[in-house]
KEVORO-518728 format. One line per field, with one value per residue (C-alpha): residue in three letters; chain; x negated, y, z. Coordinates in steps of 0.05 Angstrom, whole numbers, plus 5000, padded with zeros to 4 digits. Layout:
// residues N
resn c(ALA;...)
chain c(A;...)
x c(X;...)
y c(Y;...)
z c(Z;...)
This chain:
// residues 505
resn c(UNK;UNK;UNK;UNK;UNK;UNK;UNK;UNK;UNK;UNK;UNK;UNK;UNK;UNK;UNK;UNK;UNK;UNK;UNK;UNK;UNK;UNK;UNK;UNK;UNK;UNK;UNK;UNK;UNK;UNK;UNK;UNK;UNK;UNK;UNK;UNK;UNK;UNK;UNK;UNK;UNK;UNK;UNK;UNK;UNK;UNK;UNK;UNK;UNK;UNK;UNK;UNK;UNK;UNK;UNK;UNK;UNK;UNK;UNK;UNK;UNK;UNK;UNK;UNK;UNK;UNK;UNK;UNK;UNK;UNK;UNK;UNK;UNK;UNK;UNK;UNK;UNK;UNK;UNK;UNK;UNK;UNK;UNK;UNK;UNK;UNK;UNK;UNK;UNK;UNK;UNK;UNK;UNK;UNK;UNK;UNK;UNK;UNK;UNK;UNK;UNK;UNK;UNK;UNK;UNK;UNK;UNK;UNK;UNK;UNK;UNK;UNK;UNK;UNK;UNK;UNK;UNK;UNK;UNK;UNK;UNK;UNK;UNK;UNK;UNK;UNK;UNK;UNK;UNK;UNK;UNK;UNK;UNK;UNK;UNK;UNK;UNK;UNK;UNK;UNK;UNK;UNK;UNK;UNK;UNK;UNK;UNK;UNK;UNK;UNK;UNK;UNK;UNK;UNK;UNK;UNK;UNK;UNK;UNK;UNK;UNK;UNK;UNK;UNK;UNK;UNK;UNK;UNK;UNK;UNK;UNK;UNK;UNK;UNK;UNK;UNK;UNK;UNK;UNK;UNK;UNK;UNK;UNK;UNK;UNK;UNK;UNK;UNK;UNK;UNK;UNK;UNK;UNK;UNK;UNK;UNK;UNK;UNK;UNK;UNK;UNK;UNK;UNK;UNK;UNK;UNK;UNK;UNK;UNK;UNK;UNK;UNK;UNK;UNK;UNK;UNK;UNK;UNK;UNK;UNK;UNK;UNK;UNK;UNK;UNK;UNK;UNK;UNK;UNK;UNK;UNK;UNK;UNK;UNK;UNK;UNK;UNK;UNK;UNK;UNK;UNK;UNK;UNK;UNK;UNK;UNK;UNK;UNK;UNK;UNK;UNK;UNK;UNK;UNK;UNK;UNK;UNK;UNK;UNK;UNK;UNK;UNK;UNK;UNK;UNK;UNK;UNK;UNK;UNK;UNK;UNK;UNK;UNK;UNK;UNK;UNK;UNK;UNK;UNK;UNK;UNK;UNK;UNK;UNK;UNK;UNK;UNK;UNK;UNK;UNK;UNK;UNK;UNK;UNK;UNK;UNK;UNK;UNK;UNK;UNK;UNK;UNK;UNK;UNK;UNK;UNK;UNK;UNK;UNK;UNK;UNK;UNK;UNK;UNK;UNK;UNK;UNK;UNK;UNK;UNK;UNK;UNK;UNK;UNK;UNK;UNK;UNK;UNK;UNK;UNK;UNK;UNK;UNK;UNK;UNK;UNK;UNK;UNK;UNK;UNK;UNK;UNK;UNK;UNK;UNK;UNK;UNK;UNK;UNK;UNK;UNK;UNK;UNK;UNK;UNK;UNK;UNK;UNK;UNK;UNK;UNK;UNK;UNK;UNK;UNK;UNK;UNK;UNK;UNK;UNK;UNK;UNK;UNK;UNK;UNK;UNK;UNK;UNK;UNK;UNK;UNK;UNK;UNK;UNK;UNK;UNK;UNK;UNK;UNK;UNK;UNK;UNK;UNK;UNK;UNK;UNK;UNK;UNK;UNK;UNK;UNK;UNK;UNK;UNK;UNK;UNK;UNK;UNK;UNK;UNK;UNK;UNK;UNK;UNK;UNK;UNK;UNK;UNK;UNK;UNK;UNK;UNK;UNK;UNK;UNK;UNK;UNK;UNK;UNK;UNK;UNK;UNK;UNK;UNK;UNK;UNK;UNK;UNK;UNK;UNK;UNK;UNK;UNK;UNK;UNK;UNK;UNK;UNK;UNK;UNK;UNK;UNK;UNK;UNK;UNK;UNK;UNK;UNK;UNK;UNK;UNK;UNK;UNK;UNK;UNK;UNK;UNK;UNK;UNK;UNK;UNK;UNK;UNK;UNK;UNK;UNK;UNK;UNK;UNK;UNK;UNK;UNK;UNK;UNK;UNK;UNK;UNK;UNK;UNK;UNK;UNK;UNK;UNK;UNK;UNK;UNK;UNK;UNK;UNK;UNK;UNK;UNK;UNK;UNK;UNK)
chain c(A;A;A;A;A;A;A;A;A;A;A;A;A;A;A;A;A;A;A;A;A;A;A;A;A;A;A;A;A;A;A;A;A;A;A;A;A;A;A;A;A;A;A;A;A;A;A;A;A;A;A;A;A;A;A;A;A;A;A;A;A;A;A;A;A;A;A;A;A;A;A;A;A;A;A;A;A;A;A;A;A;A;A;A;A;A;A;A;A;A;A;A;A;A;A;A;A;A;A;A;A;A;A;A;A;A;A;A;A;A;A;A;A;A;A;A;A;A;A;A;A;A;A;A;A;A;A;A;A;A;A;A;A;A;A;A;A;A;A;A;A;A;A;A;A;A;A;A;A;A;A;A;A;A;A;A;A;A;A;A;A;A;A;A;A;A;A;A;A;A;A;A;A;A;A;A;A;A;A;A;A;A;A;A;A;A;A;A;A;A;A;A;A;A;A;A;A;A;A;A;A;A;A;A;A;A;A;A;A;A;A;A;A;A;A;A;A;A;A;A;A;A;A;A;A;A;A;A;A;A;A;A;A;A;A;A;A;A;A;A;A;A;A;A;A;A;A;A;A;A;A;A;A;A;A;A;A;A;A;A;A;A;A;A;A;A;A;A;A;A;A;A;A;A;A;A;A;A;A;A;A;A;A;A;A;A;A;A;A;A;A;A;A;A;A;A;A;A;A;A;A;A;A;A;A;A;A;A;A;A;A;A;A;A;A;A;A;A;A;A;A;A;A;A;A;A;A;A;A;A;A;A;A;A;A;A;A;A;A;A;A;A;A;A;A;A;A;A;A;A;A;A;A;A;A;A;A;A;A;A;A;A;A;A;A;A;A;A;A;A;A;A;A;A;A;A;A;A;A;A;A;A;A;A;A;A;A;A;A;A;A;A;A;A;A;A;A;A;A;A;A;A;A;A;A;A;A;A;A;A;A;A;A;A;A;A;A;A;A;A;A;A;A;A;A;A;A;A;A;A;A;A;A;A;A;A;A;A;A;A;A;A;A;A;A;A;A;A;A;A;A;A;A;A;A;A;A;A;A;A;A;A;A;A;A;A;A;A;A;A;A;A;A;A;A;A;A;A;A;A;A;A;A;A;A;A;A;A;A;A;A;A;A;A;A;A;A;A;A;A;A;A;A;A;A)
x c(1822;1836;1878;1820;1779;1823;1835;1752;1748;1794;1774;1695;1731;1730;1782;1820;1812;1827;1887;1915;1907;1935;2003;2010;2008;2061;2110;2139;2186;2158;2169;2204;2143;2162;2129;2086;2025;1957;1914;1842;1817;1799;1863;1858;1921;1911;1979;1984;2025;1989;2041;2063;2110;2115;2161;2120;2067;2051;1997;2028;2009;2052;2050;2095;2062;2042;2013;1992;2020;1996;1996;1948;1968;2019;2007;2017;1975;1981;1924;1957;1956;1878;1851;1895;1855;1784;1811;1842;1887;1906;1882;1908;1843;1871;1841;1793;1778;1728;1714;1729;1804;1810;1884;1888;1852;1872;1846;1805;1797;1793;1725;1772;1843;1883;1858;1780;1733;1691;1639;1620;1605;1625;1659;1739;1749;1732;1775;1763;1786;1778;1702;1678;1672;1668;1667;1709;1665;1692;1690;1703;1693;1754;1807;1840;1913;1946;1938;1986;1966;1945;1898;1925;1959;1950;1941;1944;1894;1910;1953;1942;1908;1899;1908;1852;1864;1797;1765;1731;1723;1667;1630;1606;1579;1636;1677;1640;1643;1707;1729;1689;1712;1780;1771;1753;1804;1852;1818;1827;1891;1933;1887;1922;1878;1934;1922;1838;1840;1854;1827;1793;1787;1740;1681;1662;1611;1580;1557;1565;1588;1659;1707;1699;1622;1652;1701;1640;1606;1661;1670;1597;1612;1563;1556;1562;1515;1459;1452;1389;1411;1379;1436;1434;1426;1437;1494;1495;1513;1541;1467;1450;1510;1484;1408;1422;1464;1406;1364;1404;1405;1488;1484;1440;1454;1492;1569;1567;1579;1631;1665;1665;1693;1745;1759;1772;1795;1876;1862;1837;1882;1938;1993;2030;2074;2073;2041;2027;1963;1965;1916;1863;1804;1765;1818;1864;1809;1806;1884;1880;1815;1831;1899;1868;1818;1873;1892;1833;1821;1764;1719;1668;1596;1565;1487;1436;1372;1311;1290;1222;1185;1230;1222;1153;1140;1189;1144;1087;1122;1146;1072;1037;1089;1056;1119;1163;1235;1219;1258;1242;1296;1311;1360;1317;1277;1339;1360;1290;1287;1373;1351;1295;1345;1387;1341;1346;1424;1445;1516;1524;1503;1563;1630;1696;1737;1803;1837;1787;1768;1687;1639;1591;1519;1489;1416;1405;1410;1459;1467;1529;1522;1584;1584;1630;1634;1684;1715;1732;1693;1655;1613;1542;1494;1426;1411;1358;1336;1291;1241;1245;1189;1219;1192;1227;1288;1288;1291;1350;1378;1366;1390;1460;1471;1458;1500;1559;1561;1577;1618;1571;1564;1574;1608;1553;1521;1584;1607;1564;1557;1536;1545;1552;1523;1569;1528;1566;1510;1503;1567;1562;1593;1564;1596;1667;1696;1695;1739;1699;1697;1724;1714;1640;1643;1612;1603;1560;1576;1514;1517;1473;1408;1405;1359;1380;1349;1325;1296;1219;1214;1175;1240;1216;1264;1239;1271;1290;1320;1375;1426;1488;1500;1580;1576;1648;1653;1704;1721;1749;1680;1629;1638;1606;1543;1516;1533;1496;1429;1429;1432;1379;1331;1361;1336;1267;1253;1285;1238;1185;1170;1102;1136;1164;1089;1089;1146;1140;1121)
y c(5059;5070;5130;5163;5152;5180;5234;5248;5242;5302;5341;5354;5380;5458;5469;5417;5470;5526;5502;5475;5549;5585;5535;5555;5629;5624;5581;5526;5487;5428;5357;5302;5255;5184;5132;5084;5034;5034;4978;4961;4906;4866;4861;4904;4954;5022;5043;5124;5177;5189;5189;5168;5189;5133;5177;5230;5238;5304;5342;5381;5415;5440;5474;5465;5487;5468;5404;5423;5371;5370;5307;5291;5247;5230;5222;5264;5270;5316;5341;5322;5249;5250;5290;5230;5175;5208;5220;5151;5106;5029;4981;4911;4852;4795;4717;4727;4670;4624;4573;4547;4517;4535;4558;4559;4560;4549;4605;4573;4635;4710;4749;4809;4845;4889;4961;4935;4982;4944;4964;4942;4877;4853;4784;4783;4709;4644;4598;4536;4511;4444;4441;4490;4542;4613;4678;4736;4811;4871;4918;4972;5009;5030;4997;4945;4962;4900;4823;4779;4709;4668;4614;4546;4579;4557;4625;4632;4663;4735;4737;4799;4775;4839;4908;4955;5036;5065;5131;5147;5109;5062;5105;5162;5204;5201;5224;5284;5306;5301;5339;5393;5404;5392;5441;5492;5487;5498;5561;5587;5561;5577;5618;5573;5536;5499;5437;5441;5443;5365;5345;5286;5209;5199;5157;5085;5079;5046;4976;4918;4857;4816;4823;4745;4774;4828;4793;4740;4800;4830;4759;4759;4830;4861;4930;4906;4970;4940;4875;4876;4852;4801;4798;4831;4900;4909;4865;4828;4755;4703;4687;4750;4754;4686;4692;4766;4735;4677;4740;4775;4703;4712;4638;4573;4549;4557;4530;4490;4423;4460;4482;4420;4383;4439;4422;4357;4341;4349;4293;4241;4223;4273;4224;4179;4231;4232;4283;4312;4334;4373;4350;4403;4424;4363;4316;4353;4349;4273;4267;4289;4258;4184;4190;4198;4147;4099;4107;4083;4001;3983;3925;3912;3882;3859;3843;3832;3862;3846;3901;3878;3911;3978;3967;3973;4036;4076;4053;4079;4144;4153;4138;4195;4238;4310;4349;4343;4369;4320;4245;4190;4142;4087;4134;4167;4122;4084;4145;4149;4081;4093;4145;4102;4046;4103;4116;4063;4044;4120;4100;4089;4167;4193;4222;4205;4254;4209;4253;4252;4181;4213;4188;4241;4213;4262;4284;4294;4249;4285;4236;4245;4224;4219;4243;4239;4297;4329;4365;4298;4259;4303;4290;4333;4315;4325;4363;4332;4274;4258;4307;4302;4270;4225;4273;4332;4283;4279;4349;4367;4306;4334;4405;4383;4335;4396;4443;4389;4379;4462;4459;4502;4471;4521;4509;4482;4442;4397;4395;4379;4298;4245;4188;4173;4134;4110;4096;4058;4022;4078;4067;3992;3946;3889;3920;3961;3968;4043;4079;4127;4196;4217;4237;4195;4130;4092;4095;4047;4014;4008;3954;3963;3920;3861;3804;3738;3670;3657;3598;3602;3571;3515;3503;3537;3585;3652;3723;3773;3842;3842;3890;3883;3922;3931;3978;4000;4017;4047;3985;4031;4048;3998;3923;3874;3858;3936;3935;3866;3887;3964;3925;3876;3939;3972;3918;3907;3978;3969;3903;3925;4002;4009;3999;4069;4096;4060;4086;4160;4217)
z c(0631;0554;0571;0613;0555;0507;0551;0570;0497;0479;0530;0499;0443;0444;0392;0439;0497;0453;0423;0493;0517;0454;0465;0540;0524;0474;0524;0492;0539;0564;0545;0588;0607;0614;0673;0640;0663;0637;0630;0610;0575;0638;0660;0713;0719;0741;0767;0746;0724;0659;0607;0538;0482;0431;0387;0375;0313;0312;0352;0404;0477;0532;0597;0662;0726;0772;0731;0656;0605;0536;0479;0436;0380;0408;0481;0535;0602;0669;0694;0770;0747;0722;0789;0831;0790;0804;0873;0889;0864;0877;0829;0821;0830;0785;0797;0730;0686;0730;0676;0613;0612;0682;0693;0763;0836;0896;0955;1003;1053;1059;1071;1079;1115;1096;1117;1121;1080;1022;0978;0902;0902;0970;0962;0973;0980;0961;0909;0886;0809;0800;0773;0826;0890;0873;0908;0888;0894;0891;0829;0877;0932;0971;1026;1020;1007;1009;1010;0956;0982;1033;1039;1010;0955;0882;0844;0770;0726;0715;0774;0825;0882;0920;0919;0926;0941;0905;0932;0867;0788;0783;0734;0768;0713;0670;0732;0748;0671;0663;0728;0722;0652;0680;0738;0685;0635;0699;0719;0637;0626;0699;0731;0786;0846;0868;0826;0822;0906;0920;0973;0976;1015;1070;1044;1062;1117;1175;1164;1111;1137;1136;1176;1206;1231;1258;1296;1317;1343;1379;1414;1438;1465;1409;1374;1301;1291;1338;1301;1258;1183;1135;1086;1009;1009;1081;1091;1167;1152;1216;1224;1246;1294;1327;1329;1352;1412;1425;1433;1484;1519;1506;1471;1480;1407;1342;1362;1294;1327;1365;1306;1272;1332;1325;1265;1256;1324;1304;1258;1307;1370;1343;1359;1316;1285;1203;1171;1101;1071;1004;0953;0933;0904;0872;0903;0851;0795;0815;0805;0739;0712;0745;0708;0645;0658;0671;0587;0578;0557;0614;0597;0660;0662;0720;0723;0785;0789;0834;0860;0905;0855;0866;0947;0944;0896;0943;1000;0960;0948;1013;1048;0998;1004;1038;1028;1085;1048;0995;1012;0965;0948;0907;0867;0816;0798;0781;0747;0698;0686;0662;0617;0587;0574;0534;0488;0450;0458;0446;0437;0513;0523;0476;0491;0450;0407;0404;0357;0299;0318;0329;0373;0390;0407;0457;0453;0518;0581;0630;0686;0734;0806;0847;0912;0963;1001;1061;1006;0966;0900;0856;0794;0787;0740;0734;0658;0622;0657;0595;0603;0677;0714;0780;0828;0791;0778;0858;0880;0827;0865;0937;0914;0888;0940;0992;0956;0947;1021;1033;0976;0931;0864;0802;0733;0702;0757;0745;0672;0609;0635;0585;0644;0699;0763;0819;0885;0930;0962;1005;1040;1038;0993;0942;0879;0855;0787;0779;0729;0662;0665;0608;0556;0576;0550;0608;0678;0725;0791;0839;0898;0958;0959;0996;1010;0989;0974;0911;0885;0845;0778;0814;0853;0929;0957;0969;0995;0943;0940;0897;0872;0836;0782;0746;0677;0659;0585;0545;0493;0433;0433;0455;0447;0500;0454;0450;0543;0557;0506;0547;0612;0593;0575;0643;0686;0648;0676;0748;0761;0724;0736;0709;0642;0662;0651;0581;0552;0583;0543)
């Protein structure tokens, strides 16, 4: 890319042109061009014949038909080489930098084959790094040449994960400036048509979809040109495919369940062979985090809470709730009445520099949930969850529980935690000892909640819903005094909630 710019450059020059003309009509013997690569600052490499002389300091032009080679400053070009880059070329797509300290991904599958057409913008494949899914678009528009790797791979940042062959440069106006000024110093220079006359690559058509819908559609016996499209910019998704099919009475229903059956049925009644499964994706991230956790000395606190008080506001949420995508739990209100509690115990909310011996107190209240999902444990917090109301607090909740089920979570939707809340009551269980998230300082175990006999102050026994709570804290940082006075606030708010309407803002 820097060498077409250099070269585009030169070429709006006049005296450029003129001088380039003057040293083909006096003949001077051309120079030896040597093969070299160009590449742009994205770290894309456009594989050319545009060539360099190192050596050379002083402005010079020369002709050798049928490709005119001049330098500029040192650099030589042929015009054969510049028409072949407008024309087509193959251009290395490198795995680009997904995330801060993100060195590698692993490819999870292939929205593409080699020989399929894409356009800009089209998504290549899917990786995953260890914080989150991403798709891979196209820059380009062109064929695919040829495919490096294969899902399951671990691919390095920068490394080539395809080759694309390119029909034409991204920018389009450039392009036609500099060929037709190209085209024309030909015609003045050679008088020759034998360079200007190349012909070019058959454009991209028909419809946008992947090559996975297209197969779905040739399965159903379906013209992929028939199905009506609901994608982006006219792109037919797998949706299409199947409600298109429902339509033609092809299908009953969606084969999801099928799929899924599919899918995990080699796991279950497979025999009694051994078998190895390669840790990826957040399993990987879960490696490497629960090994550093393990550095760190653990100190645990376990309260109980009564929770009647909590049973009965969700009931009352639940019964004048008139939004039917909107599930009221337990969880955020837990997750308020946490942030409350952090307010006045900030040191609980802080993260731990261990090289400058600093404690960080963050401002704001960036609660972690972990979730266990098909894909293994990850970590999203809610941002915020100061200035967050419970009913907004409960639709962040809902959307990053949906999107960590599909695997769809971004960067940000999982870094940036302050602590971090560890739900096992879900599952079942009366409490666990679960390990920080570092560089977080704390992280808190929740038990399910059960009724149990309690016994009134007048000594009668009476049903209460209880939960166990276990608080693990990083001890270089917080002693057991600063844990038990934050859990005593904690569970003021958690048996009490209207103290939430007190204390809110």
């Amino acid at each position: 890319m820097i060498c077409r710019k250099i070269y585009q450059s030169k070429l709006r020059n006049s005296v450029v042109r003129q001088s380039i003309c003057r040293w083909f009509q006096s003949s001077i013997a051309p120079l030896t061009p040597a093969a070299t690569v160009c590449s742009g600052s994205s770290g894309k490499r456009i594989q050319s014949q545009l060539h360099f002389f190192r050596n050379s300091t002083t402005p010079f032009c020369s002709y050798n038909k049928p490709n005119v080679s001049f330098t500029l400053r040192g650099c030589s070009f042929t015009t054969q080489a510049a028409i072949d880059l407008l024309a087509g070329g193959v251009i290395d797509i490198p795995l680009a930098q997904t995330g801060e300290g993100i060195a590698e991904c692993e490819l999870l599958k292939w929205f593409v084959q080699e020989g399929d057409l894409v356009e800009e913008f089209q998504p290549l494949c899917e990786v995953q790094s260890d914080k989150a899914t991403i798709e891979i678009t196209s820059r380009y528009k062109g064929k695919i040449s040829q495919i490096l790797h294969v899902p399951g791979d671990i691919v390095k940042v920068g490394e080539t994960l395809l080759k694309i062959g390119i029909d034409e440069i991204p920018d389009p106006i450039e392009t036609s400036d500099a060929s037709d000024k190209m085209t024309s110093l030909e015609s003045d220079c050679s008088g020759s048509s034998d360079i200007s006359s190349v012909p070019g690559k058959p454009k991209i058509g028909g419809v946008s979809s992947t090559p996975a819908v297209r197969d779905l559609a040739k399965q159903y016996g379906l013209d992929i040109n028939d199905v009506p499209a609901t994608g982006k910019d006219g792109r037919i998704l797998k949706e299409d495919v199947i409600n298109y099919a429902m339509q033609k009475g092809l299908i009953e229903a969606p084969a999801c369940a099928l799929q899924k059956l599919s899918e995990v049925s080699p796991l279950i009644g497979g025999g009694y062979e051994d078998r190895t499964l390669q840790l990826r994706g957040y399993q990987r991230a879960m490696v490497k985090s629960m090994t550093l956790a393990a550095k760190i000395p653990h100190f645990y606190y376990v309260e109980e809470m009564n929770c009647d008080a909590l049973v009965e506001l969700k009931t009352s949420f639940q019964n004048e709730n008139s939004d039917p995508e909107i599930k009221h739990t337990f969880l955020p209100v837990l997750i308020k009445s946490l942030s409350m509690a952090l307010t006045t115990h900030p040191m609980l909310n802080s993260r731990f520099n261990e090289e400058s011996y600093e404690v960080i107190l963050k401002g704001s209240h960036n609660i972690g949930i972990a979730m266990a999902t098909p894909n293994g444990l990850v970590v999203p917090n809610i941002k915020n969850v100061q200035s967050l109301s419970i009913l907004e607090i409960t639709k962040e909740l809902s959307r990053l529980q949906k999107f960590a089920k599909i695997n769809k979570l971004s960067p940000d939707d999982i870094s940036g935690g302050t602590i971090t809340l560890s739900n096992i009551g879900g599952i079942g269980g009366k409490f666990g000892c679960p390990l920080i998230n570092s560089p977080e300082v704390a992280i808190i175990g929740m038990g399910r909640i059960q009724k149990i006999p309690h016994f009134a102050e007048d000594g009668n026994i009476y049903p209460a819903s209880v939960m166990t709570i276990n608080v693990g804290a990083d001890h270089r940082v917080l002693d057991g005094a600063t844990v038990a006075r934050f859990c005593n606030d904690w569970k003021k708010f958690v048996e009490k909630p209207d103290l939430l309407l007190l204390h809110t803002r």
